[in-house]
C-alpha positions as CSV (number, residue, x, y, z in Angstrom):
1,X,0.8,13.2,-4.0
2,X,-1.8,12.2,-6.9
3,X,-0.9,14.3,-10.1
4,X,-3.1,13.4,-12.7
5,X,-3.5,14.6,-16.5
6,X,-7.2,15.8,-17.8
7,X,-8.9,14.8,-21.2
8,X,-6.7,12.4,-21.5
9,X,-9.0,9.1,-21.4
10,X,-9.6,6.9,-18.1
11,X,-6.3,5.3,-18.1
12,X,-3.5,7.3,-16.5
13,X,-0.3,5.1,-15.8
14,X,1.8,5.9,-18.8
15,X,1.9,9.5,-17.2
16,X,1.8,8.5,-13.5
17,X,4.9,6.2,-14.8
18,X,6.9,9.0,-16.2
19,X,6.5,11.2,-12.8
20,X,7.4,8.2,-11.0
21,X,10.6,7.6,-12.7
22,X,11.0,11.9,-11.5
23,X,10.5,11.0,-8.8
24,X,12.5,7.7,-8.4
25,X,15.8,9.9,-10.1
26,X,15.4,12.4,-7.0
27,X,17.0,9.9,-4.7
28,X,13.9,10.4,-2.4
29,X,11.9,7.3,-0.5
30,X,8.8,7.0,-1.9
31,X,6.4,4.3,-1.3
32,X,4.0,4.1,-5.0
33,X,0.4,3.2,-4.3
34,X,-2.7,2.5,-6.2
35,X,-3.7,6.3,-5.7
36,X,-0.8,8.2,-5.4
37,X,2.8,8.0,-4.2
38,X,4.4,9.3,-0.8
39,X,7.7,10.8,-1.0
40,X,9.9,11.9,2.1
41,X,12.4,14.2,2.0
42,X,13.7,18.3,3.0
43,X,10.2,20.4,2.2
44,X,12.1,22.0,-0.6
45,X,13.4,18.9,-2.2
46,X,9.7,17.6,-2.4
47,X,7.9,20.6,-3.5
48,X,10.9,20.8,-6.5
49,X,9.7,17.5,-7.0
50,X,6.1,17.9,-7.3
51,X,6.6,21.3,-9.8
52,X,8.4,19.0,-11.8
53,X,6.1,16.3,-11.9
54,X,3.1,19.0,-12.9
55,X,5.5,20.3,-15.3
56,X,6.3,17.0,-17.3
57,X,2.8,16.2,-17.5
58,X,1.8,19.2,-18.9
59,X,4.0,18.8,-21.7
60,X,1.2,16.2,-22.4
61,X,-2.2,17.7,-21.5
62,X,-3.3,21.3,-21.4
63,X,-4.7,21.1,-17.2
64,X,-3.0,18.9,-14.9
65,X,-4.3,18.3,-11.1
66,X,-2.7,17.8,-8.1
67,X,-3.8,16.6,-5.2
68,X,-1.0,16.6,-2.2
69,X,-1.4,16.4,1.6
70,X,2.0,17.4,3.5
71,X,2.8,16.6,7.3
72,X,5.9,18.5,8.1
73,X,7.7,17.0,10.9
74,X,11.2,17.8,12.0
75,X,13.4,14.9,13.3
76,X,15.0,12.0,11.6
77,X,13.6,10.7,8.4
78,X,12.7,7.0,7.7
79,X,9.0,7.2,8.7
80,X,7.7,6.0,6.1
81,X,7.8,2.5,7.3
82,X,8.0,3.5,11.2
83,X,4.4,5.1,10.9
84,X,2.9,2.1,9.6
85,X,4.9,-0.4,12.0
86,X,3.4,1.7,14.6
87,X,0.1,1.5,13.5
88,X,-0.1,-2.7,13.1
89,X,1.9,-2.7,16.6
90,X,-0.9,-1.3,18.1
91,X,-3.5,-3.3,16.1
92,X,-1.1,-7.1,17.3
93,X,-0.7,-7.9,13.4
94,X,0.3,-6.7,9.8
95,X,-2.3,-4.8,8.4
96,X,-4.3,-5.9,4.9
97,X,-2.1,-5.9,2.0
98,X,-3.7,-6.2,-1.4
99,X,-4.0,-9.6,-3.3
């Protein structure tokens, strides 16, 4: 998910760092990213999550967007890292990290 304030100048990360600390007090996994941060969890857990994200950064900006893309699989959890191990198994090698 990418929730992001509007009119509020080009640099974001004082709000993306008070969803993330949300987010990092819902006992979730999350993996943060340059663009956005993926959280795994119960469809209702992440959802609360995301309204409440929207909601604190409203408290700062009149229009907030969000931009989330949701795969809803059912089975164990964990596949945050097991996607990506599957991925660089099938390439023979760790894929790019940034410098």
């Amino acid at each position: 998910m990418s929730i992001v304030p509007l009119g509020l100048g080009e640099s974001v990360s004082k709000y993306v760092a008070q969803c993330v600390e949300l987010v990092d007090k819902s006992g979730l996994d999350y993996e943060l990213h340059s663009m956005g941060t993926i959280v795994e969890g119960e469809l209702p857990e992440v959802l609360s999550l995301m309204q409440s994200c929207i909601e604190k950064i409203a408290e700062s900006s009149n229009r907030v967007t969000c931009t989330a893309k949701l795969d809803y699989r059912q089975g164990p959890g964990g596949r945050l890292a097991a996607k990506v191990a599957s991925v660089e198994s099938k390439l023979g090698k760790k894929s790019a990290k940034p410098s």
